[in-house]
N, C-alpha and C positions, 0 to 999 in steps of 0.2 A: 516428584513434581510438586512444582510449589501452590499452583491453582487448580483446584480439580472441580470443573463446573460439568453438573447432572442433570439431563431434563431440563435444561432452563428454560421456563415460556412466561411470556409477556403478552399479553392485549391493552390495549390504548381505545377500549370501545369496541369498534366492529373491527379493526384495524391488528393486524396480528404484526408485532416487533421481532417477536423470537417464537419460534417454532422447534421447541424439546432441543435444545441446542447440549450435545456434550461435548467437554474438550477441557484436555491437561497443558496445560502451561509450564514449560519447564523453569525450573530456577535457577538465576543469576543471571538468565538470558531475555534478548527484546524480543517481546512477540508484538508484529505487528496485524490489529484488526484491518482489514480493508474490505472495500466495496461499494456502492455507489450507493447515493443520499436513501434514504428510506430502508436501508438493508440490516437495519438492527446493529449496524458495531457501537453507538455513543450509548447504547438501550441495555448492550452487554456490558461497558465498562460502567455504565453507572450501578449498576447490579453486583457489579465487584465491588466496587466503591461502599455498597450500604445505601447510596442516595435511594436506589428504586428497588422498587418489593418485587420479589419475583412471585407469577402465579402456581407457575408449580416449579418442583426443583430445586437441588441444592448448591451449595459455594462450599467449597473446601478452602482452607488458607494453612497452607503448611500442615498438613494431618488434622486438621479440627475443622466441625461444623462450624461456618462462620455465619450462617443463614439468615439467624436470629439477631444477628448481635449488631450493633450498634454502629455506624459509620466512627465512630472515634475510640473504638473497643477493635477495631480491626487490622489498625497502626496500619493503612496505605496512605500516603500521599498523592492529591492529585493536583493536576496542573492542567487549567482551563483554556480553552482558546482567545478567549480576551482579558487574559492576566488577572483580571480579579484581585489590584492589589489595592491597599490603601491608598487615596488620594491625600491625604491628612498626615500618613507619615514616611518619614525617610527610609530610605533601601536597608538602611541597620535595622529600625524597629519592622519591616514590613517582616525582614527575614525572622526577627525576635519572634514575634504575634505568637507563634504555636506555642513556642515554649513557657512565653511569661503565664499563659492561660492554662495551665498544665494546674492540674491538683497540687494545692500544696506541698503534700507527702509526695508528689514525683516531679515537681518542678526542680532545675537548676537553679544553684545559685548566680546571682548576677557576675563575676566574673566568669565561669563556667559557661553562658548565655553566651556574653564578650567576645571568648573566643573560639565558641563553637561557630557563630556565627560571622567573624574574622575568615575563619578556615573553611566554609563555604563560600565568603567572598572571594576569596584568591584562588578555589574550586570553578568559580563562574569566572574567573578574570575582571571584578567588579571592586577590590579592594580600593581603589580611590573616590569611588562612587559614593561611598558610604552614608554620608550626608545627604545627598540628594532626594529632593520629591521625583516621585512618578512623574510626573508633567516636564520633567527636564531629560527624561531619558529616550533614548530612542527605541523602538518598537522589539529591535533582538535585545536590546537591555534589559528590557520591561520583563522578556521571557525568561530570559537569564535568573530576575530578583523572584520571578514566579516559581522557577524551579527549584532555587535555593531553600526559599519558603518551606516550599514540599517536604524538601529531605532535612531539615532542620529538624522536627521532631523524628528522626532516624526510623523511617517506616521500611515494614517489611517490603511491601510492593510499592513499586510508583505508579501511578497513573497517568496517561498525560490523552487530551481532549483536541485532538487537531491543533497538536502544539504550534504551527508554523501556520495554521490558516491564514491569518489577520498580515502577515508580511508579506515584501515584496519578496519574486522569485530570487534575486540575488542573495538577501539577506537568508531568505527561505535554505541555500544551498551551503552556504555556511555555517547555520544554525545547524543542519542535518548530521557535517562531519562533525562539529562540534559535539552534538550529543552523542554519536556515536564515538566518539574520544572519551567523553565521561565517563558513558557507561563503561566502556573499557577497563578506567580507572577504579570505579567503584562498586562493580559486578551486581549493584541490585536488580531483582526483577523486575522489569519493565512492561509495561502492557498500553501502546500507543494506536491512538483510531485515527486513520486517514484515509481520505478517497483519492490520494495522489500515489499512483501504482509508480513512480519515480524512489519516491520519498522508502516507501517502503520496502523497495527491493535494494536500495541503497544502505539503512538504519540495520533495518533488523536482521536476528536470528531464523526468526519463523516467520510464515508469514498466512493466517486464516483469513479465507476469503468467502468472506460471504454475499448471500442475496436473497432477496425479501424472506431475511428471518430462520436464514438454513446456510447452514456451512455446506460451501461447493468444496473446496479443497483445503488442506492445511500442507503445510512443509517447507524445508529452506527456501530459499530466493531459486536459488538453482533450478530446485527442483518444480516448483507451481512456474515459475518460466519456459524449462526446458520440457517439463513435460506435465502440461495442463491436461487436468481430467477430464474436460467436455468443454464445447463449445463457447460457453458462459466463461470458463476460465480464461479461454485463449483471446476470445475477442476483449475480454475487458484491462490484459495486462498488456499493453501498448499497440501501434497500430498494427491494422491487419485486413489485408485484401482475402475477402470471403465470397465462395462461387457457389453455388446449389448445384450440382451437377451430379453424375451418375456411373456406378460400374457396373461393366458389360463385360463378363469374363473375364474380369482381371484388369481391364484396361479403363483408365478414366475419360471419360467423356466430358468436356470444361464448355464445349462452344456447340455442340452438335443441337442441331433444329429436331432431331428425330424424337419420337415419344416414350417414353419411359416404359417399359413392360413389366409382367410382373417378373420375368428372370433377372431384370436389374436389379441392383440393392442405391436407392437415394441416398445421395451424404451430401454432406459442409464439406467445403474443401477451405482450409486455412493455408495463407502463404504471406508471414512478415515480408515488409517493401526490404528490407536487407539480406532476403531469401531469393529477392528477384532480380535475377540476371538478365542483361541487356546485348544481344549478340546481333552481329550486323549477315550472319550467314546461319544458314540452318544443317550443319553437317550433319550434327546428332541425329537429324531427323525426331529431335523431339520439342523443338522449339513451336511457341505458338505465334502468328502474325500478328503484330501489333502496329501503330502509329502513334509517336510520340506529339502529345497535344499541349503539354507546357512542362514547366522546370521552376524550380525555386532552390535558390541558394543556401544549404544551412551549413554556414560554417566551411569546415575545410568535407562534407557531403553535399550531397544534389537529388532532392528529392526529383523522379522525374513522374510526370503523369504520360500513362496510354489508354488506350482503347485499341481493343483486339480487335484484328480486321473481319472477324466471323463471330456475330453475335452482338458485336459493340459494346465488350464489357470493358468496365473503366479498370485500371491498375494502376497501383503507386509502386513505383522501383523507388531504394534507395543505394546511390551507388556513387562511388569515388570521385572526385574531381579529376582525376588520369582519366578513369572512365567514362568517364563523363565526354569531356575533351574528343578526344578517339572518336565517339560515336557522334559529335555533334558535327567534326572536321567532315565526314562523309555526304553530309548533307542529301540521305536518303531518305525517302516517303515510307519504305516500310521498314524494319527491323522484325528482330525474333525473340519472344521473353521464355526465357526456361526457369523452373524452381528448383530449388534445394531446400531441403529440411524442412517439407512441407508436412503437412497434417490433414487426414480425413478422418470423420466422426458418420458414423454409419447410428440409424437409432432403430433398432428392432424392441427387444427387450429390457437393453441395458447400451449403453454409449463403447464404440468399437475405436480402435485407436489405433492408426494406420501412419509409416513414413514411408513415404516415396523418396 
């Protein structure tokens, strides 16, 4: 492992960032931070970085204590959400900046500079840029000459701070493959903070996800998607129709009026709108009665909105334009929604994890 963090805790006053946080980073690979505003991930890369003093706890960087040691003793590169580059000089000197300010005895010589920094230009696809000030470029540019910057003085880890925050989603989608192309090319460690559960299930290798200051889960994309650890995971990585409801021998109970006993067990019932089917007959005998109450267009999908005719719970379906079609041409008052690859979260002890 290339980052080995111990116990890491942070307070900001009465306010707790991180709470005894451990976690190995592997090397050459992007591990992505995620989780929602206040959840400690910019709290944790700055603590990689050197910028922020951890209270208790230590930072590994390649087998050495890095604890102690100095944000520019620690050879990570980072790269900020609002670029942070010189407004005063052009894309060649911004990318210069780390090297010319190098100690003498480990600075490069000015051709050496040249074309080190050439060869990250045509790395970012900015070779004709090179002259240019900041104020003339446009906003994935600016990222580009901020990232270049970065890896210019040849760091171990890169850093990067809500690289894509500050852009539009368009530019935001190509920047994403983009970096993911890079890093391809250039296998350094990467460690990037995002609250966009898109971004990082697309980018990365790994992906930690935390909340208020505690890692809920860590693992491939695959795997914190396909099989989220507790309720916290599954609701915060894309949409998701959530029921409180109950089992009664084995059988789920979603809409019943009737009261909870103690031989029930409570749970969360989780079912993504692309887990929910839309059937105009109830063969299975396990469909629930619903009324389709509106529709919206996305693309070549159709999100449709229901309410369950017993109980009145709201559901989002997301289903085909065939699909779609078919069930609109009928022009019936009820229909029947069944799930697939649903999920239930029982909470006694410890979180229970159930497919239907």
């Amino acid at each position: 492992m290339s980052i080995e963090i111990t116990n890491i805790s942070k307070k900001f006053g009465e306010f707790t960032a991180l709470d005894s946080i451990s976690l190995s980073i592997p090397s050459g690979e992007i591990t992505a931070l995620l989780g929602p505003s206040g959840s400690g991930k910019t709290t944790l890369l700055r603590i990689i970085a050197g910028l922020e003093v951890p209270d208790t706890g230590t930072i590994g960087l390649f087998g050495e204590d890095a604890t102690s040691k100095r944000t520019k003793d620690r050879r990570v590169g980072f790269v900020f959400q609002h670029y942070a580059l010189f407004k005063h000089m052009s894309v060649f000197e911004n990318i210069a900046f780390g090297l010319r300010v190098k100690p003498r005895a480990l600075r490069p010589g000015k051709q050496e500079i040249r074309d080190r920094v050439f060869r990250l230009l045509s790395l970012v696809q900015l070779e004709s840029l090179a002259n240019r000030l900041p104020s003339e470029l446009s906003g994935g540019q600016k990222q580009r000459v901020a990232l270049a910057r970065a890896l210019a003085v040849e760091p171990q880890v890169l850093l990067l701070d809500e690289p894509f925050g500050a852009l539009d989603a368009k530019v935001r989608q190509e920047l994403r493959r983009w970096l993911r192309f890079l890093h391809d090319e250039i296998h350094i460690t990467s460690v990037f903070v995002t609250h966009d559960q898109e971004e990082a299930l697309e980018v990365s290798d790994n992906i930690v996800i935390l909340n208020r200051g505690r890692i809920e889960q860590t693992g491939t994309p695959e795997e914190v998607y396909d099989h989220p650890a507790n309720p916290f995971v599954y609701g915060f990585l894309g949409n998701v129709n959530l029921f409180h409801a109950r089992l009664d021998k084995g059988v789920l109970r979603l809409d019943s009026t009737e009261s909870i006993t103690r031989k029930d067990t409570e749970v969360s019932f989780f079912v993504r709108p692309h887990d929910v089917g839309i059937s105009l007959s109830n063969d299975s005998g396990k469909g629930i009665e619903a009324e389709i109450t509106g529709h919206r267009i996305l693309g070549n999908r159709v999100r449709v909105e229901l309410r369950t005719r017993e109980g009145g719970k709201a559901i989002e379906a997301d289903i085909g334009k065939k699909e779609w079609a078919a069930v609109r041409e009928q022009e019936r008052g009820s229909v029947y929604i069944v799930f697939s690859g649903a999920k239930i979260y029982s909470k006694d002890e410890v979180w229970s994890d159930y497919t239907i």
